[in-house]
N, C-alpha and C positions, 0 to 999 in steps of 0.2 A: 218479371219486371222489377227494377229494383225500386229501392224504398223511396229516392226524392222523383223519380221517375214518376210512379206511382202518384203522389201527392199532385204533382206537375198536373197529371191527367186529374185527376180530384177537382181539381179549383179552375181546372180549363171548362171540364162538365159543367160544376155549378154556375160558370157565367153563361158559358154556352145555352142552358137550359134556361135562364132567367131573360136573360136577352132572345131566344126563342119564344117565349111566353110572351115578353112585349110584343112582339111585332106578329103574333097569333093572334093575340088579343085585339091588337090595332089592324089588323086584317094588310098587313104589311110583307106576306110574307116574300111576295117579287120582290119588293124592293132587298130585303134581308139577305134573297138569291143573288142578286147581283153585285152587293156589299161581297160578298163570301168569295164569288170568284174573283171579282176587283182586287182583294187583299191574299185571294188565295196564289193570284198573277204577279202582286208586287215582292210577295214574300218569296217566290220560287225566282224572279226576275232582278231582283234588287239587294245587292249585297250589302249597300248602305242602309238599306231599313232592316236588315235582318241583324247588321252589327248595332243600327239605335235601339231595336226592342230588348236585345240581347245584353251590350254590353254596360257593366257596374260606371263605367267611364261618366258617361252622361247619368247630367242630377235630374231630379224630380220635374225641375220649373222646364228645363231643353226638352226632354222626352215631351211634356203637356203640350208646350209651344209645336213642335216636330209634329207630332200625331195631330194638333188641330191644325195644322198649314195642311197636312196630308191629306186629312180628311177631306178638306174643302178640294183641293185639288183634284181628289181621283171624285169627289159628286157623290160622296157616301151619305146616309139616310142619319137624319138626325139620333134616332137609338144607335146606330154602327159609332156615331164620332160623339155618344155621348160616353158608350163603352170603352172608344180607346180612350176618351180625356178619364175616367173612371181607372181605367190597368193606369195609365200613366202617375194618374196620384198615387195609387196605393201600390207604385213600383213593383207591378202584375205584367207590364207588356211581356215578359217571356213567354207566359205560357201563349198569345197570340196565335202560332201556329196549332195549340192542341184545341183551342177554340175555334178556329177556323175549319179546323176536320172533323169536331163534334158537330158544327152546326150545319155541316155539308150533309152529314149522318142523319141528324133530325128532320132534313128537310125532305133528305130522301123519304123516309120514314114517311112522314106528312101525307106523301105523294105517293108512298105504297112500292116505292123501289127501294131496292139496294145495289149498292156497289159491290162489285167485284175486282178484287185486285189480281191483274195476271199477269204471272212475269214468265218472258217466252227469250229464245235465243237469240231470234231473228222479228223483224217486226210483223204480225199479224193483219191480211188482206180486210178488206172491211165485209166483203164475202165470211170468213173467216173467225171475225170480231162478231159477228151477226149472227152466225150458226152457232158458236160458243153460248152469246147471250139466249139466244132460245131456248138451249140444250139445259142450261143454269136456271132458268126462269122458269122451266119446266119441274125442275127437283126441285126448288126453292117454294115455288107458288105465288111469286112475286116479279116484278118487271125488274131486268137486271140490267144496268149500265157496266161499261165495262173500264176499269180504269188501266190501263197498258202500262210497262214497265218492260223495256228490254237490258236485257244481260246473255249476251253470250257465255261468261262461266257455264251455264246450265247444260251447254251443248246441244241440246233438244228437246221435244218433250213442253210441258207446261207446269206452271205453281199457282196454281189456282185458291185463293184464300176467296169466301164468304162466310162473312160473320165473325164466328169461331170456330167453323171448320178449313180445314186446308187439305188439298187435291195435289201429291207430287206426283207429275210424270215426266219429272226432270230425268235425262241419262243421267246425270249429275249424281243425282242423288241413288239412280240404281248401281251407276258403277260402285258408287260409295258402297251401298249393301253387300256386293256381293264380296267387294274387297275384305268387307269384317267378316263374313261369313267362310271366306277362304282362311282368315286369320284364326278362326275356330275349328278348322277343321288341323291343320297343319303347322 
């Protein structure tokens, strides 16, 4: 990871985790769930809020203004729109999206699942999605949700990341092997 990347994730965690702890404490934490997907739906959806968190263009005062019109709009919970007016003063909205998938992470946690992220050729039956999660939740010891991601490059096969572990059984990546392995031999 590199070095501002890194940092990026640093000060995403510590909000994530502080605003986690409110809304623990305040026995908040539905509400906090559907802040996360609300924000997690406008940031994959909305290329105008991703260029306002994102770009230097807009000043301190437009971001504060923008984030509190937003807040109220999408019905976010007073700690969610007391956070973003908080990233907006201290010109923090970037990291937004690393707190939004820190606090997807915690709540899993909370709740005693994890995510799994799998990215496959073609798209996964829910037959399919459901025999995966058992099979996952089985090694893991914990309830696994399943987060989908298709990519054809892979050609077949599956990429299976939990946690910090990672499952290739991409063709992809075997044709890869065996091509370096042919380049070793000859």
């Amino acid at each position: 990871m590199s070095e501002p990347a890194s940092i990026t994730q640093g000060i995403a965690g510590r909000y994530a985790s502080a605003v986690f702890d409110i809304a623990k404490d305040g026995n908040n934490l539905k509400a906090m769930e559907q802040d996360v997907d609300a924000l997690d739906a406008a940031l994959s959806d909305s290329a105008d809020f991703r260029d306002l968190i994102s770009s230097p263009l807009y000043g301190r005062e437009e971001q504060a203004s923008a984030v509190k019109a937003i807040a109220q709009k999408m019905a976010l919970s007073e700690t969610m729109a007391n956070l973003l007016g908080l990233l907006a003063d201290k010109r923090r909205l970037f990291v937004l999206p690393g707190i939004v998938a820190t606090l997807r992470d915690l709540l899993a946690d909370d709740r005693g699942e994890v995510t799994a992220e799998v990215t496959s050729a073609k798209a996964m039956t829910k037959t399919q999605s459901d025999n995966l999660a058992k099979a996952l939740s089985e090694q893991v010891g914990k309830s696994v949700s399943i987060k989908e991601t298709v990519d054809a490059s892979i050609l077949g096969g599956l990429i299976v990341k939990v946690g910090s572990r990672m499952i290739d059984t991409s063709i992809a990546s075997k044709l890869n092997a065996l091509q370096n392995n042919m380049k070793e031999v000859g």
